[in-house]
N, C-alpha and C positions, 0 to 999 in steps of 0.2 A: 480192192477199192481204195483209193487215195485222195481221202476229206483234202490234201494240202492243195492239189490238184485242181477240186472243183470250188474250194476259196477261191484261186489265184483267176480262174475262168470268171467267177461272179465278180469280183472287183474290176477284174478287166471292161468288163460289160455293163458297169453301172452305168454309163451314157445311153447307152442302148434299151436298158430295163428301163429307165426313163423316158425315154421318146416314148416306148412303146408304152408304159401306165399312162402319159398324157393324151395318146392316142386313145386306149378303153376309157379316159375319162368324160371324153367329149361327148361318148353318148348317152342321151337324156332318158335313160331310162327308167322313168317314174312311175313305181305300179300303181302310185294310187292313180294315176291316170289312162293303165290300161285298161280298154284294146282304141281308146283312139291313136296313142303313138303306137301302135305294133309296129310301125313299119322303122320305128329306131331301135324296136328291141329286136329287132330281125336282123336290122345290120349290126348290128351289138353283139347278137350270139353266130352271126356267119364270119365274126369277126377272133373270135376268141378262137371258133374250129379252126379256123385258117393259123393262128396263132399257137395253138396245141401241136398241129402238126409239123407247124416251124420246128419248136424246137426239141422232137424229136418222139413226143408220144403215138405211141405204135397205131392208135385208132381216137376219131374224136369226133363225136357226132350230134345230132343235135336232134333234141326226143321231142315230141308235141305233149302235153298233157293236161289242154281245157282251158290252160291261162297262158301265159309269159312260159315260152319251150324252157327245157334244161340241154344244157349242155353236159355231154361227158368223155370224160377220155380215159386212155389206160394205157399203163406199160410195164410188162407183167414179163420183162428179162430176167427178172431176179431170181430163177427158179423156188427152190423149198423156201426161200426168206420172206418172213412175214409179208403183208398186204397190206398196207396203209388209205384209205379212204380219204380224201381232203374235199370238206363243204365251204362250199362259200357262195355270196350271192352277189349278183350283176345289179339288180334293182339298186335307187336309191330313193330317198325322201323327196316330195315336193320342194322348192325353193324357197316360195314364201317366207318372208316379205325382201322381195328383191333387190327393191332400193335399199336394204342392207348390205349388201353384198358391196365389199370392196373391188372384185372381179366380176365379168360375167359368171355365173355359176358352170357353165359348159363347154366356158373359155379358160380350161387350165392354167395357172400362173405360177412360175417358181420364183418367188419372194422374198427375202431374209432364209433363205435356207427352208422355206414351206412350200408343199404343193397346196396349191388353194385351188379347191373344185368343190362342187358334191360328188359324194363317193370316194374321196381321196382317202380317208380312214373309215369309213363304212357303207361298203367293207372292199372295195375297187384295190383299193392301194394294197390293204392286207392279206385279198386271194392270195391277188398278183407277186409279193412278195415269196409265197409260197412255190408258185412254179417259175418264178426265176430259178430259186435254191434248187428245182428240180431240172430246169434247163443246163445249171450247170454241173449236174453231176452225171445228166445225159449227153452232154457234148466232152465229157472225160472220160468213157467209161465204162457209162451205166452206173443207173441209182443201185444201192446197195437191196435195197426192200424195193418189190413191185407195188405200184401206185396206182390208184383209179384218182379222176376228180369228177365231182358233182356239182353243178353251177345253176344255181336254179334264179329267176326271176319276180318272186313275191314277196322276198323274207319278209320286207318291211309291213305286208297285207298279212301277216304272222301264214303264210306259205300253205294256201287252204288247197292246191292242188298237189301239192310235192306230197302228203302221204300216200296218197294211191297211188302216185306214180313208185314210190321206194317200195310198196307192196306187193307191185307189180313184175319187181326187176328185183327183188332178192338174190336172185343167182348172177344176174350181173354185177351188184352194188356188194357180193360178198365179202369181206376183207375182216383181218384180225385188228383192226381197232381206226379209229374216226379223229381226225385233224381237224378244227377250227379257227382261226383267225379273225377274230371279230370282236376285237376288245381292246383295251389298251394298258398300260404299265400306270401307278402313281407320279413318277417321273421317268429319265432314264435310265437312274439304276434301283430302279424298285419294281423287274417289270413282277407283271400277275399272271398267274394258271387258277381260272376259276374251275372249282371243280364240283361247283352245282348253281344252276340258275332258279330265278323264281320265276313262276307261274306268271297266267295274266288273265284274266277275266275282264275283257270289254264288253260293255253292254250302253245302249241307246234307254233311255226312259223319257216317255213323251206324255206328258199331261194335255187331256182335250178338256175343253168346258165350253162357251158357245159354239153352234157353228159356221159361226165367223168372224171377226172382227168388230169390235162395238166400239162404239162411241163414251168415253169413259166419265163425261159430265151426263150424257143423258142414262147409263148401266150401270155406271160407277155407285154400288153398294148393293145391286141389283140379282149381280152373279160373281160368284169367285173368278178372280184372275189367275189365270195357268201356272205365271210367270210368279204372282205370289206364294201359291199354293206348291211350286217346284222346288224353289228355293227353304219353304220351310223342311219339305220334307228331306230335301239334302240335310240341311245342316242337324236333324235326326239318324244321320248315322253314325256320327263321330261325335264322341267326347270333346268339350269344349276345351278341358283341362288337360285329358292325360294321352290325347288323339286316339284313345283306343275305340276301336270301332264295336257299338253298341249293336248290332244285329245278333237275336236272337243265335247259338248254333256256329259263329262265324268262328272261334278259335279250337272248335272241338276237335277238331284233328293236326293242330297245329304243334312240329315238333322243333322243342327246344334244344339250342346245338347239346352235343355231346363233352364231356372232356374235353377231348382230343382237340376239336373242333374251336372250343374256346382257346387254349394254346394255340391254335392256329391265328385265330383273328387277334391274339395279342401281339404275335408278331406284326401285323401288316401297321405302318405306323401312319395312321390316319386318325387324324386328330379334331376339334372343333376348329381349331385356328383354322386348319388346313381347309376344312369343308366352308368357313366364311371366305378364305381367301378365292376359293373355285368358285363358287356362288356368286358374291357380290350380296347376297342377301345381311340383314340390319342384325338378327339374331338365328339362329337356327331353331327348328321345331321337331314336330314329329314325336313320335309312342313313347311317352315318360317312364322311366326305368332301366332304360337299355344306352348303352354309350351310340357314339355316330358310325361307327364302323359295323353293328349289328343292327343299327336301326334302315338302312341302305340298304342291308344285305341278308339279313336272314330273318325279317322283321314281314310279315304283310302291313300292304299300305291299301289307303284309298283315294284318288286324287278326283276329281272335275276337272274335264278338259275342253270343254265349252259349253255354251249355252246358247241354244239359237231360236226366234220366233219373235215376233212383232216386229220394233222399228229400232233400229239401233245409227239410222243416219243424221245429217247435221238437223237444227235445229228441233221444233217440237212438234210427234204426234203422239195425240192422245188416246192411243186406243189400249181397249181391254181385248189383247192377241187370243186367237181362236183355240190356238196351241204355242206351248212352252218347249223344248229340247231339248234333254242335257246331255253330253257324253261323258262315259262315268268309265275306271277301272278301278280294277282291284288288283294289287299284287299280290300272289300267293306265294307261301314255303309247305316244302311236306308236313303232311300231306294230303295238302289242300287240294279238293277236286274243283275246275272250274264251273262244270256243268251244275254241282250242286250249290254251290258261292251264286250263281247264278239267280236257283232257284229261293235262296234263303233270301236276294234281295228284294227278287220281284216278290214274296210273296209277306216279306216286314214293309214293305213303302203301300202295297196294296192295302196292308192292315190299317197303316197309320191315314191312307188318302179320306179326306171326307168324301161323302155322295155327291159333290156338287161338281166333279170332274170325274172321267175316266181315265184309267192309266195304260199303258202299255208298251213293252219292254221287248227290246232285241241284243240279243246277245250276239256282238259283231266282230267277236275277235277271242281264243281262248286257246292259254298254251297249259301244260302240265307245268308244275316244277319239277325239276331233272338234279340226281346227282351222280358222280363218276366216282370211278374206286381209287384212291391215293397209289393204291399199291400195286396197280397195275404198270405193263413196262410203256404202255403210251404214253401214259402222264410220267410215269418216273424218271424220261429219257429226255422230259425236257427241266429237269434240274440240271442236267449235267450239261445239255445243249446250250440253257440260257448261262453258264458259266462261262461256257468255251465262247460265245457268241459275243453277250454283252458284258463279258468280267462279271459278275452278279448272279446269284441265284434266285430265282423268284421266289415269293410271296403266296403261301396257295391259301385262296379266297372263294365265298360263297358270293356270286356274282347279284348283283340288285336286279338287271336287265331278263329279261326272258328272250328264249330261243326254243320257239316253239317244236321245232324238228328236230332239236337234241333228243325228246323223248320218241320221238316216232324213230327215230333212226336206232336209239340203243333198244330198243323191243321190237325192233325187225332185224336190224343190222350186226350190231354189237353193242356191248355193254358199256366196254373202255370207251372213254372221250376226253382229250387234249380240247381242253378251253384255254384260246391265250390268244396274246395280240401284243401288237406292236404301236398302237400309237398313245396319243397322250390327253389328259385332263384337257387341256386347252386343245385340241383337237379340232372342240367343236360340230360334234355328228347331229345331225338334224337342225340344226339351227344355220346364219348365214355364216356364210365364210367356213366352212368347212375348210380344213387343211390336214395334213399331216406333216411331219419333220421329216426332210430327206435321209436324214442319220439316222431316224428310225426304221426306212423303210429299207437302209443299206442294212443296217443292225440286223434287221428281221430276216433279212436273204440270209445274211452267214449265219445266223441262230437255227435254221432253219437245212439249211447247208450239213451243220452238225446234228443237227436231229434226227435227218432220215440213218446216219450212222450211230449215232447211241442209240437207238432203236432195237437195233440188232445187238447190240454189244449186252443190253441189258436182260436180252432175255436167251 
């Protein structure tokens, strides 16, 4: 096998690894809007098969499993050498609000040296990064380790059909350790290998109290309003002072890093400066005691992410709304159980509601926290990969972000997990203007390139 070889192929093809990312980026495929687009997530994954088998994976086909199909492929020349798994997802976030966007969002643009799309850094750009490096070591050769890839269509719905479908396909999804790309470095030479995510507990909480809409000079002192009565019991869950969150139960399984762990986070140099300067925000906040790099990251949070019910358009109405709505999570660290985070909430805001509303609670989104072993040769191979690749060796970091299938995959699949990515702070994922850095997404081929070779060299 000759890594020199399948460099010299990826460089040569960066025009081409481009056309073709601008090409998967055009399709809009937004799960929170599926099954009305099916018919672009259809051309999307008939688009990828046809793409897989380009360049040169032995088989690549396209699975049904109740939502958004997955895609997979395999190429399994490598006889006795390890078997690598690579996840990644085609979906991406709503656009909203569009008249932000510098570009169309489904009109690719290369910019100052940026692909500007949705989906250009999550996670479109950073698959794809992955089987180009594998394109060219199949157009040299043959990859050194046999490959499967897995491409599923939810993540961003935190991927509620992909565990039974990997339940299902154990013997095909079999492999000796699991690739991700789906994250990014603090700059370019500081990239990251997280090697545990936290949790997420989404849940909906909707206060009723009339039913219907009243009149708030003729009701107004009459009957509690939703909208009143939501907002206090939110601001009852968090300390006003030290944000630590006042729920009965909430930190009793909550583990504080280790040693080792803190050594680790003392290296990553992330600083308060650094988090106003990404922010824009006036001061930084969050659970008092803990510096900003453990407050992101190994810290549970709890945020409000909307509130909806009554009237919120121009001018004045005055009514007492029939129902209040809020969308609430919780980020969890080990090891926090979602379902029971769940149930500790719904059953402290039921305590605290007066009689003059009803509550009720749905929990619409919920990942484990996951963590990977340093010492395994997946993760340990991309110390030496991100050296050869981007001059630099990574930073190994407990990630803020949840991935909910990280856990469902190491307690079906395997236990090793390579968490890493290639693009950056300003990036921009989920918000407008999504972009990634061309030099990243080149960096990540060749990083990537050397990877599936230290693979093998390390174990």
């Amino acid at each position: 096998m000759n890594t020199t070889l399948a460099l010299e192929y990826a460089r040569a093809s960066q025009p081409r690894s481009l056309e073709k990312l601008l090409e998967l980026l055009r399709f809009p495929t937004i799960s929170a809007q599926f099954p009305s687009n099916q018919a672009d997530f259809d051309l999307c994954t008939g688009w990828l098969v046809k793409h897989l088998k380009e360049i040169g994976f032995q088989r690549a086909q396209i699975f049904p499993t109740g939502g958004p199909d997955v895609v997979y492929a395999e190429w399994l020349g490598a006889g006795m050498a390890p078997t690598l798994l690579i996840y990644g997802h085609y979906d991406v976030m709503p656009v909203e609000p569009v008249s932000e966007w510098k570009f169309p969002p489904f009109e690719p643009v290369v910019d100052e040296k940026r692909i500007y799309a949705r989906g250009a850094s999550d996670d479109k750009g950073q698959f794809f990064a992955l089987l180009c490096a594998a394109e060219a070591w199949l157009n040299t050769g043959g990859l050194p380790v046999n490959l499967k890839v897995l491409l599923e269509g939810e993540e961003e719905e935190l991927s509620p059909h992909l565990e039974e479908f990997i339940r299902q396909n154990r013997d095909l999804l079999r492999c000796d350790g699991i690739v991700i790309a789906d994250m990014g470095g603090l700059d370019p030479m500081v990239p990251l290998v997280e090697y545990g995510t936290r949790g997420n507990c989404a849940m909906d909480v909707t206060v009723a109290g009339p039913t219907k809409d009243l009149h708030s000079g003729t009701y107004g002192g009459a009957v509690d309003n939703p909208f009143n009565v939501l907002v206090r019991l939110l601001a009852q869950i968090q300390d006003g002072e030290t944000r630590k969150i006042i729920i009965p139960g909430f930190y009793d399984r909550v583990k504080e890093l280790t040693p080792s762990e803190k050594a680790l986070a003392d290296e990553v140099p992330i600083s308060d400066e650094i988090g106003l300067y990404i922010t824009g925000a006036p001061v930084l906040g969050g659970e008092s005691g803990y510096p900003l790099k453990v407050r992101i990251s190994s810290r549970p949070t709890f945020d409000i992410h909307g509130i909806r019910g009554g009237y919120t358009g121009e001018g004045v109405k005055t009514i007492i709304p029939a129902t209040a709505t809020a969308k609430l999570s919780f980020r969890l660290v080990p090891d926090q159980d979602p379902d029971k985070i769940s149930q500790l909430v719904s059953d402290y805001l039921t305590r605290l509601a007066p009689p003059t509303v009803k509550l009720t609670f749905s929990l619409t989104g919920r990942a484990a926290p996951a963590t990977s072993n340093l010492d395994s040769p997946v993760v340990k191979a991309a110390n030496e990969a991100f050296l050869r690749g981007f001059g630099v060796p990574p930073k190994f970091v407990r990630g803020g972000g949840s991935l909910p299938i990280m856990t469902i995959m190491q307690e079906n699949l395997h236990p090793d997990v390579l968490s890493t990515g290639f693009g950056l702070p300003e990036d921009g994922e989920h918000a407008p203007n999504e972009s990634l850095a061309l030099e990243q997404f080149y960096r990540g081929i060749a990083m990537m390139v050397h990877y599936f070779h230290c693979v093998t060299e390390i174990r």
